[in-house]
C-alpha positions in Angstrom: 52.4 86.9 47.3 51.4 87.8 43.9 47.4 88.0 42.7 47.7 85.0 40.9 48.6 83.6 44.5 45.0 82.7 44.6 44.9 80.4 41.7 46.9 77.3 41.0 49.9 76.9 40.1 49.1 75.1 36.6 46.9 78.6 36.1 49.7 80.9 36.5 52.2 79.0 34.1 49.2 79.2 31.6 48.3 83.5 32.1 52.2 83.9 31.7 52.1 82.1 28.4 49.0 83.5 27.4 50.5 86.9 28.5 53.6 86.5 26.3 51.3 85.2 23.3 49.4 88.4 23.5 52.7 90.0 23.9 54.0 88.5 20.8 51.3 88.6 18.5 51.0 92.4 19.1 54.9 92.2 18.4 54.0 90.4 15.5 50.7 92.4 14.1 53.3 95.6 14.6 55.9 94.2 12.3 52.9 93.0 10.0 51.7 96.7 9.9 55.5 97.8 8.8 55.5 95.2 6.3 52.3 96.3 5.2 53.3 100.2 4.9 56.7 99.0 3.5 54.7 97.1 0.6 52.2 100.1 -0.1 54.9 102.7 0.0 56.1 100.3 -2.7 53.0 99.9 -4.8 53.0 103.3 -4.9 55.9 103.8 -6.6 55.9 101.7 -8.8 52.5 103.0 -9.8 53.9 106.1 -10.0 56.9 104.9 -12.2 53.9 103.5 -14.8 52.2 106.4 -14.7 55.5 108.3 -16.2 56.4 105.6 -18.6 52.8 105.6 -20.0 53.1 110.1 -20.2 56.7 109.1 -22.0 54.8 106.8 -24.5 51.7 108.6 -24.8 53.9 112.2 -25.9 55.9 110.0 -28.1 53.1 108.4 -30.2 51.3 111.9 -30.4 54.7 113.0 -31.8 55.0 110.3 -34.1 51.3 110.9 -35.3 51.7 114.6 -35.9 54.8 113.9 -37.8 52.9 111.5 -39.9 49.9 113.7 -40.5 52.3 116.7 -41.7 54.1 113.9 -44.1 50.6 113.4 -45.3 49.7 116.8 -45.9 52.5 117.7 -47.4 52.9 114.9 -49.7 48.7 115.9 -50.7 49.9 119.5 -51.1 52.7 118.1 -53.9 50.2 115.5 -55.5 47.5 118.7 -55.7 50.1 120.9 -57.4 51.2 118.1 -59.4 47.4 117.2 -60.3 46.9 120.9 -61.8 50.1 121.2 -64.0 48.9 117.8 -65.5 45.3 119.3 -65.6 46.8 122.7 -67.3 49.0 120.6 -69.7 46.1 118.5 -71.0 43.7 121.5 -70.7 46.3 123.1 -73.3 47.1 120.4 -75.4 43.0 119.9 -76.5 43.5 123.3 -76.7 46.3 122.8 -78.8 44.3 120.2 -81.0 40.5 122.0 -81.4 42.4 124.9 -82.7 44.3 122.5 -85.4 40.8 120.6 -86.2 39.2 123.8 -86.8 42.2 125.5 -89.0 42.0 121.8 -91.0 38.5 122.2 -91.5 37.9 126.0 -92.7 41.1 124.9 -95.5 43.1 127.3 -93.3 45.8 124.7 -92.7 46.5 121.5 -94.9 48.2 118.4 -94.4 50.2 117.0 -96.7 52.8 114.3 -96.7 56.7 113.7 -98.3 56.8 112.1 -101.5 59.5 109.1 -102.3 60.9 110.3 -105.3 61.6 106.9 -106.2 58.1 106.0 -106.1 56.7 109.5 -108.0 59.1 108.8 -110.7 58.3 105.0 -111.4 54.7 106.1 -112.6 53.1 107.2 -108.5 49.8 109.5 -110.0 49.7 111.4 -107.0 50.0 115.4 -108.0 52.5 117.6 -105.9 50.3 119.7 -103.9 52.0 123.4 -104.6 51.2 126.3 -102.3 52.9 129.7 -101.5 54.3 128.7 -97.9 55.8 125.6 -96.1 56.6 123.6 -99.6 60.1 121.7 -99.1 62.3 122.9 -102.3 62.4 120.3 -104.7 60.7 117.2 -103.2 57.4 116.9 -104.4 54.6 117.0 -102.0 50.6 115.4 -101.9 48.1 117.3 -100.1 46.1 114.5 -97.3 42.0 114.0 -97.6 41.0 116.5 -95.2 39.1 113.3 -93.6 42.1 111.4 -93.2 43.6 114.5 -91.9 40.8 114.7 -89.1 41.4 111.4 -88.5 45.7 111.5 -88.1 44.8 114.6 -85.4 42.6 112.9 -83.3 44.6 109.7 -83.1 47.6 112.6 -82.1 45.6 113.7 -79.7 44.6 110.3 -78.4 48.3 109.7 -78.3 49.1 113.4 -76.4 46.6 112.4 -74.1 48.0 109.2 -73.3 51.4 110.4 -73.2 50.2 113.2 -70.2 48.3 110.7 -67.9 51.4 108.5 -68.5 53.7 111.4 -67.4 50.7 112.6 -63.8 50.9 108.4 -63.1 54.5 108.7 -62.8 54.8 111.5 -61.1 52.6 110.1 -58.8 54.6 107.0 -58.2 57.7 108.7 -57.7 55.6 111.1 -55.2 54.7 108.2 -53.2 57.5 106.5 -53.8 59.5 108.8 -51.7 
């Protein structure tokens, strides 16, 4: 007779099923542990797939940001070079204009103006200015005020001026624009 001779019968039905419950929940926490391993080796890779898509995006958006900042620097490189012709070309043109102020000033240089001869002839009072150099042949010439003279310059070089900052602003724009 078996050990469990000794107990009742009711008693050995029962350790047999308690014997093949212990048998099957160590059946089942085994599979359980596979699943488990299964699911981890899983995690893993697909935490390892993340970690190479975020290495993918992070190179490409330092890429993309270095391109940027050398479109940046180049483009201040061409509006620096740009800034010092306009510099240099209104740098000359005052130039240009204190040299003609001071030659209008010390009578070196004169203005003078075109005379209708329509207008000279119907009784205008206004004497041709004559001098040894510059005189039109036969139109008759008046010499300007050298006040109003002063005055026509510095409205040109208002206007010259103008006329440069208009030229750097659309350089500029166009810069930019590209």
């Amino acid at each position: 007779m078996p050990a469990f001779g000794l107990m009742p019968r009711g008693f050995q039905v029962t350790g047999v099923v308690v014997l093949l419950a212990v048998v099957a929940g160590s059946a089942a926490a085994g599979s359980w542990q596979i699943q488990a391993w299964r699911f981890g080796r899983q995690l893993a890779e697909q935490a390892s797939l993340h970690a190479q898509a975020l290495q993918q995006l992070s190179v490409a958006a330092a890429s993309g940001l270095r391109a940027a900042q050398d479109q940046r620097l180049a483009l201040e490189q061409q509006l620096q070079a740009s800034d010092q012709q306009h510099y240099q070309e209104l740098s000359d043109a005052q130039g240009n204009q204190t040299r003609l102020r001071d030659r209008l000033a010390t009578a070196d240089l004169r203005l003078s103006v075109l005379l209708d001869g329509a207008g000279s002839a119907a009784g205008g009072a206004v004497p041709a200015a004559t001098g040894t150099g510059g005189v039109v042949h036969g139109a008759a010439r008046a010499r300007l005020d050298p006040a109003h003279a002063q005055r026509i310059i510095a409205i040109t070089d208002a206007g010259d001026q103008g006329l440069i900052a208009l030229r750097a602003c659309q350089a500029y724009v166009r810069a930019i624009g590209r």
